[in-house]
KEKE-3310 file (N, C-alpha, C; in steps of 0.2 Angstrom, whole numbers, plus 5000, padded with zeros to 4 digits):
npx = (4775:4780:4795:4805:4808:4823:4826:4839:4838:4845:4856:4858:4848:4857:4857:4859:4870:4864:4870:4871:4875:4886:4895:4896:4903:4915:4934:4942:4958:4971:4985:4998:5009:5000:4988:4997:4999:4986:4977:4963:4964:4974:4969:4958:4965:4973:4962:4956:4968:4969:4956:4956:4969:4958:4952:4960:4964:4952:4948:4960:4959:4948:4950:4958:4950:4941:4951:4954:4942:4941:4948:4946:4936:4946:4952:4947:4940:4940:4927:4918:4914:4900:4896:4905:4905:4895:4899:4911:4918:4920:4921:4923:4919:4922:4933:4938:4944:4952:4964:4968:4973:4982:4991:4995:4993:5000:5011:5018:5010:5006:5012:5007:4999:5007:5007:4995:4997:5005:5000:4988:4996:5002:4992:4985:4995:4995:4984:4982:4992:5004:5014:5010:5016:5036:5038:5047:5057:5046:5043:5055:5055:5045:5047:5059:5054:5042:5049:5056:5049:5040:5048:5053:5043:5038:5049:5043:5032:5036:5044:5035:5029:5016:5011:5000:4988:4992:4998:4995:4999:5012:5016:5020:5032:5039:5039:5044:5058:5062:5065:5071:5086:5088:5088:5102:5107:5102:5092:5099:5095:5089:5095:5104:5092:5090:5101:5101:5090:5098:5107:5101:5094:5106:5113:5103:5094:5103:5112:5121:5125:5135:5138:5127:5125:5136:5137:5124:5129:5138:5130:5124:5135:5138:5127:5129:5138:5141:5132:5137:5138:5129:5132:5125:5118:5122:5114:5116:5114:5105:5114:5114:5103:5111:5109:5110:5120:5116:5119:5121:5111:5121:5118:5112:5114:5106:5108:5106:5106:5122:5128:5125:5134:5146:5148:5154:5157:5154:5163:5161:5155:5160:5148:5149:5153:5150:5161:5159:5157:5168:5158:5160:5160:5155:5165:5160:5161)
npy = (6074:6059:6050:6043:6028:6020:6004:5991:5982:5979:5968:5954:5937:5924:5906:5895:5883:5867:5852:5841:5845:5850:5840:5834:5844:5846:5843:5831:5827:5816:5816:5807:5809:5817:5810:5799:5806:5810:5809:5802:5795:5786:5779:5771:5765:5756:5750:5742:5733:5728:5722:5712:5703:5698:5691:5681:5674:5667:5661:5654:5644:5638:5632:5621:5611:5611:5611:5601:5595:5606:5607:5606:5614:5628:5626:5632:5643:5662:5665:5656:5656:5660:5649:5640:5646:5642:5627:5627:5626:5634:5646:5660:5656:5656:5669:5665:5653:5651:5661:5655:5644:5647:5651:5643:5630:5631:5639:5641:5632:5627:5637:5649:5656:5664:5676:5683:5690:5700:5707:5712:5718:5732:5735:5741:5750:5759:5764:5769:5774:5766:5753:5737:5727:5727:5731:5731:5720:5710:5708:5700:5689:5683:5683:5674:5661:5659:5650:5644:5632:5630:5620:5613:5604:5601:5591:5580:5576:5574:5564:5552:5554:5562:5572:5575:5574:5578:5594:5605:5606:5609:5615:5621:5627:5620:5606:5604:5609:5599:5589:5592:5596:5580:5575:5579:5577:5567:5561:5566:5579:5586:5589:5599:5607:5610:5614:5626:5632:5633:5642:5653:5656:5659:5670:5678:5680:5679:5673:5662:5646:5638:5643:5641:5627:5619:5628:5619:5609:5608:5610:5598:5590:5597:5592:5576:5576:5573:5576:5593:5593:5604:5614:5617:5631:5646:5653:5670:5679:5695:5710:5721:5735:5748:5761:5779:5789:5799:5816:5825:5840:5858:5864:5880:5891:5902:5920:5923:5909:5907:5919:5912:5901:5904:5915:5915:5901:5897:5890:5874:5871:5860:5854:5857:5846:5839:5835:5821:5815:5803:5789:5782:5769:5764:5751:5738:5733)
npz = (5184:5181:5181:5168:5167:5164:5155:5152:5139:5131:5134:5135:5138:5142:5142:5156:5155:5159:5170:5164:5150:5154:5157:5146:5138:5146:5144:5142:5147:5140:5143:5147:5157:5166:5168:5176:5188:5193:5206:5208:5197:5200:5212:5206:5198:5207:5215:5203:5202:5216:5214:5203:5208:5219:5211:5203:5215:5216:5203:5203:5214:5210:5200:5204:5205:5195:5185:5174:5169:5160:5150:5138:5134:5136:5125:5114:5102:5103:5096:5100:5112:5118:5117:5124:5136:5143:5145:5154:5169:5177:5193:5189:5176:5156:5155:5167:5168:5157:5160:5173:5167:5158:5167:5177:5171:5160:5163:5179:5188:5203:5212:5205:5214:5221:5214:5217:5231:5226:5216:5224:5233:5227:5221:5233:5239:5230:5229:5242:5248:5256:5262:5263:5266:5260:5245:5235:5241:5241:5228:5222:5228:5224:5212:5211:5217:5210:5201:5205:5214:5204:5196:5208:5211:5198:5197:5202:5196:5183:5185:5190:5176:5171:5169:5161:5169:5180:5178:5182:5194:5193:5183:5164:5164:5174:5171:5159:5161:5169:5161:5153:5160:5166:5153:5154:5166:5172:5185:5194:5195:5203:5214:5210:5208:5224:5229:5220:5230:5242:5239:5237:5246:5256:5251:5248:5262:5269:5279:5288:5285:5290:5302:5308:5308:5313:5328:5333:5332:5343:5353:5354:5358:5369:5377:5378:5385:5404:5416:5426:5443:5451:5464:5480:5484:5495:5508:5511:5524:5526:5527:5543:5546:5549:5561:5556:5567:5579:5583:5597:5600:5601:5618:5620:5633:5645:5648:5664:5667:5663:5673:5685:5685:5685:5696:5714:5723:5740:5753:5763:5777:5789:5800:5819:5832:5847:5862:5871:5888:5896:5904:5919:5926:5942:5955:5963:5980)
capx = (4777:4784:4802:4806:4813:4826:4829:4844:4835:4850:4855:4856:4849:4861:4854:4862:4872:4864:4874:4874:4878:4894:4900:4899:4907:4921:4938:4947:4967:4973:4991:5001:5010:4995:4985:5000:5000:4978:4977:4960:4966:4978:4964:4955:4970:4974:4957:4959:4974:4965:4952:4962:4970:4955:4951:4964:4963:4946:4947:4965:4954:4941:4954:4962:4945:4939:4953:4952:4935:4938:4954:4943:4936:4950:4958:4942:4944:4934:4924:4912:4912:4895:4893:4911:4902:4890:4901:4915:4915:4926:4918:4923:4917:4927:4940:4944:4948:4960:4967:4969:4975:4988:4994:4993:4994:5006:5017:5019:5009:5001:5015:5005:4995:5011:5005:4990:4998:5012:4997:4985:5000:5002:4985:4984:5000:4993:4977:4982:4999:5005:5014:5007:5025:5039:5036:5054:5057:5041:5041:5060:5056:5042:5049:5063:5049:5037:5050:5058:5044:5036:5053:5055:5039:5041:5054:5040:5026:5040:5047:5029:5025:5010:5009:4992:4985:4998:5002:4993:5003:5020:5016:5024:5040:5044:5038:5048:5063:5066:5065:5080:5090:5085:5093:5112:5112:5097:5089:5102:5095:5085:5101:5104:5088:5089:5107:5097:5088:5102:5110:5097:5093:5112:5113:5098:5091:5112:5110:5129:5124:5141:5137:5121:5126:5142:5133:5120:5135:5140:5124:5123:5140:5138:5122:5130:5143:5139:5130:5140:5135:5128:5133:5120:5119:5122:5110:5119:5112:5108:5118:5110:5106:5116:5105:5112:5122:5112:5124:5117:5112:5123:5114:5111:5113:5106:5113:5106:5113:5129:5129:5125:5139:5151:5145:5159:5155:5152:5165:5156:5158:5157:5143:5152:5150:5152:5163:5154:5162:5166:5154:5164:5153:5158:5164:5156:5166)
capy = (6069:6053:6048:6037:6021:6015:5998:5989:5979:5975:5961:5946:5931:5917:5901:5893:5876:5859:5849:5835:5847:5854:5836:5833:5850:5847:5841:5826:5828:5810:5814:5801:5811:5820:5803:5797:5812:5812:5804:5797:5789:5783:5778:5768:5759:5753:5746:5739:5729:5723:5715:5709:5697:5694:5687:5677:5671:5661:5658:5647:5639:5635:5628:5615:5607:5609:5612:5591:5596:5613:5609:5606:5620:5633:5629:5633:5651:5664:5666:5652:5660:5657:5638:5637:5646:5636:5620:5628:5624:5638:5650:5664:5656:5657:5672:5662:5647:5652:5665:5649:5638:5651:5655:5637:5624:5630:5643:5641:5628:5629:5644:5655:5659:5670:5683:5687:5695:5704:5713:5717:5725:5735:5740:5744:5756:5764:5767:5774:5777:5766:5748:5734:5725:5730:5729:5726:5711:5704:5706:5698:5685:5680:5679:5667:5657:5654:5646:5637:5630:5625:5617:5609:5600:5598:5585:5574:5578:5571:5555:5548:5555:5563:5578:5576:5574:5583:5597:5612:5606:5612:5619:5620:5629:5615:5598:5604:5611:5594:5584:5597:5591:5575:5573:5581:5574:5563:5561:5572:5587:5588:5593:5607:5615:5609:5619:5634:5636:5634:5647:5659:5658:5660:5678:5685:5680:5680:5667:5657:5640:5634:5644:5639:5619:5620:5630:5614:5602:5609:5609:5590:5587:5596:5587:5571:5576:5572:5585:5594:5594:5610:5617:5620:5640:5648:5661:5674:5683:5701:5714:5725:5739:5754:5769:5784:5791:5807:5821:5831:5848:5859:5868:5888:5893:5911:5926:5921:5904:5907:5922:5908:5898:5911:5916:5913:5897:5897:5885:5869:5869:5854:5853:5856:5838:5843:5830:5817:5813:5796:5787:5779:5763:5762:5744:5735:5732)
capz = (5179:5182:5176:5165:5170:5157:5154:5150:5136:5127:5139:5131:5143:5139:5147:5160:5154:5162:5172:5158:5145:5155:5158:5140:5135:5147:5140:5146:5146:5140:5146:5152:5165:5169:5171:5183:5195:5195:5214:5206:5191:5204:5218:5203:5198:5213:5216:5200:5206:5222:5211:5201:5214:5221:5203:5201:5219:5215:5198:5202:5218:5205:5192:5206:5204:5187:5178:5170:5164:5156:5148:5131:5133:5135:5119:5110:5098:5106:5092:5101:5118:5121:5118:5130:5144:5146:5148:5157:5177:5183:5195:5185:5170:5153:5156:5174:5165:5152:5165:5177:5161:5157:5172:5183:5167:5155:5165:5185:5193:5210:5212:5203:5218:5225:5211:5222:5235:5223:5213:5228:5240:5221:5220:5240:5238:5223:5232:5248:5247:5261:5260:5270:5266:5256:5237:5229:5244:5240:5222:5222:5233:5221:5205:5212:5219:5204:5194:5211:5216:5199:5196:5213:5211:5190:5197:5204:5191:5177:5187:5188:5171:5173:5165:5156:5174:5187:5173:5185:5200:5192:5177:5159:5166:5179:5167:5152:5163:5173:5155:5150:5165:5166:5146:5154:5172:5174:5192:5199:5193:5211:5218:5205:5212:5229:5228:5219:5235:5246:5237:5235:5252:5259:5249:5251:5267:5275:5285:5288:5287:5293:5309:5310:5311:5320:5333:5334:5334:5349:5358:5355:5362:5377:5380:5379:5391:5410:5420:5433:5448:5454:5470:5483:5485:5503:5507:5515:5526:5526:5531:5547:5543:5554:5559:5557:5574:5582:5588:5601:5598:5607:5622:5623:5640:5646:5654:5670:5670:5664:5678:5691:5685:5686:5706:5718:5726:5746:5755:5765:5785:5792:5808:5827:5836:5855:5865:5876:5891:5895:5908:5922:5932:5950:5954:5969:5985)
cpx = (4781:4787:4801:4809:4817:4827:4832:4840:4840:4856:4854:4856:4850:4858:4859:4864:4868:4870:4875:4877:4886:4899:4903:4904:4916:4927:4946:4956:4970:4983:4995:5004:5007:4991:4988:5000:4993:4977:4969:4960:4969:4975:4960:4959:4973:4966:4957:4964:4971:4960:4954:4964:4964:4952:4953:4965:4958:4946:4953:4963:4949:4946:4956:4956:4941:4945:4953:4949:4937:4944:4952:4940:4938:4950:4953:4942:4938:4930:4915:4914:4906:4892:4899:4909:4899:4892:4904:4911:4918:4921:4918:4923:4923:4934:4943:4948:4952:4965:4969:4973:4982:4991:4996:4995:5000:5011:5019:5017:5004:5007:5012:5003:5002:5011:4999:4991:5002:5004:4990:4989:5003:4999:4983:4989:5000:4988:4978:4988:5004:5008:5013:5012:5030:5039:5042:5056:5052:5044:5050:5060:5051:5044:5055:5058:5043:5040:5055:5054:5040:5044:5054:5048:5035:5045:5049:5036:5031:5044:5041:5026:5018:5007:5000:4987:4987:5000:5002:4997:5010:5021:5022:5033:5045:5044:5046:5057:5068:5068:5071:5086:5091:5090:5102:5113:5109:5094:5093:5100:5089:5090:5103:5097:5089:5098:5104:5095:5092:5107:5108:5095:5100:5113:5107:5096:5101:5112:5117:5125:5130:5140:5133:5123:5132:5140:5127:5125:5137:5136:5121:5128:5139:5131:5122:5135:5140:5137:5135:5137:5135:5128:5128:5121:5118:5120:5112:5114:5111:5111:5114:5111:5108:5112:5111:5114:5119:5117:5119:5118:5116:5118:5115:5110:5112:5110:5112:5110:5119:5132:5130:5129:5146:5150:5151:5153:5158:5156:5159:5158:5156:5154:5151:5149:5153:5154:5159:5160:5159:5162:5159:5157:5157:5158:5162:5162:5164)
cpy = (6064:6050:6043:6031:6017:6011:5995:5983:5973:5970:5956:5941:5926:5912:5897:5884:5872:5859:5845:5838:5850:5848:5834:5839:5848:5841:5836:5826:5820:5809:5809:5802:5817:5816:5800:5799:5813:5806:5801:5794:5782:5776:5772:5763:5754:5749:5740:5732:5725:5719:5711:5701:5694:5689:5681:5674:5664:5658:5654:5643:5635:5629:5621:5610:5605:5610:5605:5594:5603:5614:5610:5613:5628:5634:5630:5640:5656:5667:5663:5652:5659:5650:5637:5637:5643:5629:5620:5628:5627:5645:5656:5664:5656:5660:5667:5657:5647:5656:5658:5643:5641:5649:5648:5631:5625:5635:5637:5637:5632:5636:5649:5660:5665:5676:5685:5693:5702:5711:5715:5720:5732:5737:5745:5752:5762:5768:5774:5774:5774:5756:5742:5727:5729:5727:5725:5720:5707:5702:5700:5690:5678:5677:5672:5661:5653:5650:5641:5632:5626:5621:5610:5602:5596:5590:5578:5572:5573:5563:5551:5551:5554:5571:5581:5577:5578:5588:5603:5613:5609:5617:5618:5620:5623:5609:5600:5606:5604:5591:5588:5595:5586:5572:5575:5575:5567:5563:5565:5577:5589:5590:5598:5611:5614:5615:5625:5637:5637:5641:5654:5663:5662:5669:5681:5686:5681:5677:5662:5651:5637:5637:5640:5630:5617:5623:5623:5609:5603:5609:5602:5589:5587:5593:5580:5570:5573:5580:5586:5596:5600:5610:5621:5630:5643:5653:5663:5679:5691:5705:5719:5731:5746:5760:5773:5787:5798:5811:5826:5838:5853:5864:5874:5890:5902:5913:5924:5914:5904:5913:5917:5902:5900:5914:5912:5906:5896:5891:5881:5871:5863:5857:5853:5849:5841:5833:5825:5813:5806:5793:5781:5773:5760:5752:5742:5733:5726)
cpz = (5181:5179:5176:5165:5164:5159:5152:5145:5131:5129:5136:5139:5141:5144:5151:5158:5160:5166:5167:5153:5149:5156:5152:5136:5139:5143:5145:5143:5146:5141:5149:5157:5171:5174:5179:5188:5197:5202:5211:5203:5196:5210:5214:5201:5201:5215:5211:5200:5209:5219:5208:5204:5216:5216:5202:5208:5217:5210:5200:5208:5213:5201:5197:5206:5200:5182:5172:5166:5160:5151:5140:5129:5135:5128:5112:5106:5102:5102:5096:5108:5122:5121:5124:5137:5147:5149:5152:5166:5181:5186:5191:5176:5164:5153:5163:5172:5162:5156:5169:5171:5159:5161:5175:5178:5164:5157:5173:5191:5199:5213:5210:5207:5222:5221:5215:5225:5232:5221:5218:5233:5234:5222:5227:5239:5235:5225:5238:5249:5254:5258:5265:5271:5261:5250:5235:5234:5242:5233:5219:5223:5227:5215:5208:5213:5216:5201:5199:5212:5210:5195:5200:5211:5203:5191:5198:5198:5185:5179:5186:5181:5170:5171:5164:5163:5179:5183:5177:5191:5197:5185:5173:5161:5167:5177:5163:5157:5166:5166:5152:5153:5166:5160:5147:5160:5175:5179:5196:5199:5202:5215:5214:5209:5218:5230:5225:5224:5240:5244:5238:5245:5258:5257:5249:5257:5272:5280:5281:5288:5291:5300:5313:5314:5313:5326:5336:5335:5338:5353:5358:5358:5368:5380:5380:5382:5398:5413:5427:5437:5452:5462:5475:5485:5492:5502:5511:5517:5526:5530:5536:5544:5548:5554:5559:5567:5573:5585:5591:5600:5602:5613:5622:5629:5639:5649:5662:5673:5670:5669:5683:5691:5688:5693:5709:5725:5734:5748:5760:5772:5787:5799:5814:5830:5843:5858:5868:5879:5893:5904:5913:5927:5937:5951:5961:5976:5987)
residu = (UNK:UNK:UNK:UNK:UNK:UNK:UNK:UNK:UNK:UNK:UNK:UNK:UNK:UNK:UNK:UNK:UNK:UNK:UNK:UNK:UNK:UNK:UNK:UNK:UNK:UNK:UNK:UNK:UNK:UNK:UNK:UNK:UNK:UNK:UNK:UNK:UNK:UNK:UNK:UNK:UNK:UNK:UNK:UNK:UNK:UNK:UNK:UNK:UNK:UNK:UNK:UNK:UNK:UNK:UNK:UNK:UNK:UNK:UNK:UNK:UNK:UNK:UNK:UNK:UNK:UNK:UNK:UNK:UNK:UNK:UNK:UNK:UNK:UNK:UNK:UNK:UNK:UNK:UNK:UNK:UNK:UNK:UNK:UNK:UNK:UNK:UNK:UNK:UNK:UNK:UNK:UNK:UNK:UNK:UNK:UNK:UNK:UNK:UNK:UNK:UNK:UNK:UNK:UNK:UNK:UNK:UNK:UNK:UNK:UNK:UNK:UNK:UNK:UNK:UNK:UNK:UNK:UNK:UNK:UNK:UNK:UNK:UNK:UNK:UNK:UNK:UNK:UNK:UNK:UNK:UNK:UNK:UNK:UNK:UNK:UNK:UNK:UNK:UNK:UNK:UNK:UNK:UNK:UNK:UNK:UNK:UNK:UNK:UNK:UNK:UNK:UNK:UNK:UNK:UNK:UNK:UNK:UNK:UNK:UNK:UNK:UNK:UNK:UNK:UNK:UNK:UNK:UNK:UNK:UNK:UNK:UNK:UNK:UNK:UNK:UNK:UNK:UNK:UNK:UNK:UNK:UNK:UNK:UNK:UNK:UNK:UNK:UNK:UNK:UNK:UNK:UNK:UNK:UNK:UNK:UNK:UNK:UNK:UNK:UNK:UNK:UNK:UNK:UNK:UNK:UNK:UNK:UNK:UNK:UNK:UNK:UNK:UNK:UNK:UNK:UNK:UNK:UNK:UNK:UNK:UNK:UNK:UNK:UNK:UNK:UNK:UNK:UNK:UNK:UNK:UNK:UNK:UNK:UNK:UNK:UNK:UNK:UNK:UNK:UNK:UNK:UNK:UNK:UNK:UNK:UNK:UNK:UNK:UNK:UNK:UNK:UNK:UNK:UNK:UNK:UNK:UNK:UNK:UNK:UNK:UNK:UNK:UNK:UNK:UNK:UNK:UNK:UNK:UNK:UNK:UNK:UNK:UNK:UNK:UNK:UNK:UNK:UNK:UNK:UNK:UNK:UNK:UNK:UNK:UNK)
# end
């Protein structure tokens, strides 16, 4: 007889979730120090930023050439958004222009453009965790900068009154700032800022000016002294150079030699020479 094969019938087969259904099931954590800690939010953010600037790089190139024409159509309600677009002349269209309008006409002027760098070395940092200068000097160096610079160049933009036309080169800041000083000091106030940067520079950057140009007044003096006459240079010969003295090695004498040293040495005889008798020569008679 052949057994009976049980089978687990009671088994429920639950269906396997989708991908689409498990994305929608899943549950996003809107944390705020959840969000700051997620390296993607992070990664996103930072890209964010980088375009950003890149944004705001073109749209305030566009503006130094359309801003004239698009000034009508900034200040229009954005209700009528699509009749603006059409007439605006900025490369990035409506939003660039009121962004360029903000930022370039009634703030900061041609200054604006050192927000670029501030918020894509931001968005870089944020991305990849690395800085490609250091933040708090740049971003220090910036703010000084926007309201110096739309200041320094407010003074010209306001002597030729010219606002209506010149308004983007110095912005609201630096038109209305000069016209402020302008009513206490008059045309002096170009030395109030020109003193702002000599200040700002002396304490942050640390740089003596009193060295600096005492040190240059000194190098004009001795340049209008006479020259002294240099001294022809004697070239001294070199010194020879001394070999080394060789000492001789001493010599090892054998047993035999030193035996034949040692040997009683044989007196000399002098040779026998034998007389020779003397020759007598008979004399002649």
């Amino acid at each position: 007889m052949a057994k009976n094969i049980i089978r687990n019938t009671d088994r429920s087969k639950e269906p396997k979730p989708s991908s689409l259904s498990s994305l929608f099931n899943t549950k996003i954590d809107f944390n705020y120090n959840n969000l700051a800690q997620n390296e993607r939010f992070q990664f996103v953010v930072g890209v964010l930023l980088m375009l950003f600037a890149l944004f705001m790089f073109i749209a305030f190139a566009s503006h130094l050439f359309t801003g004239n024409a698009d000034q009508s159509e900034v200040a229009t309600d954005i209700t009528s958004l699509e009749e603006t677009s059409k007439m605006t002349k900025n490369f990035f269209g409506v939003f660039g222009a009121k962004l360029a309008d903000f930022l370039m006409f009634r703030l900061f002027g041609w200054a604006a453009f050192l927000l670029v760098p501030v918020s894509f070395i931001t968005g870089f940092k944020i991305s990849f965790k690395k800085e490609l200068f250091p933040l708090e000097d740049l971003t220090w160096q910036v703010i000084f900068y926007l309201f110096w610079i739309s200041s320094f160049l407010g003074f010209f933009v306001f002597m030729f009154d010219s606002f209506s036309s010149l308004g983007s080169i110095c912005g609201g800041i630096g038109y209305y700032l000069n016209e402020f000083l302008y009513k206490i000091i008059g045309w002096a106030s170009i030395l109030i800022i020109i003193f702002a940067f000599l200040t700002f520079v002396v304490s942050y950057y640390k740089i003596d000016l009193v060295e600096y140009f005492t040190g240059s007044m000194n190098v004009k003096d001795y340049e209008g002294t006479e020259e002294l006459e240099e001294e022809p240079l004697v070239e001294t010969p070199p010194a020879p150079v001394q070999e080394p003295i060789k000492v001789p090695e001493p010599v090892v004498a054998n047993e035999d030699e030193i035996g034949s040293l040692t040997a009683p040495i044989a007196p000399v005889v002098p040779p026998v020479v034998p007389p020779v008798a003397p020759v007598i020569e008979e004399q002649d008679e």
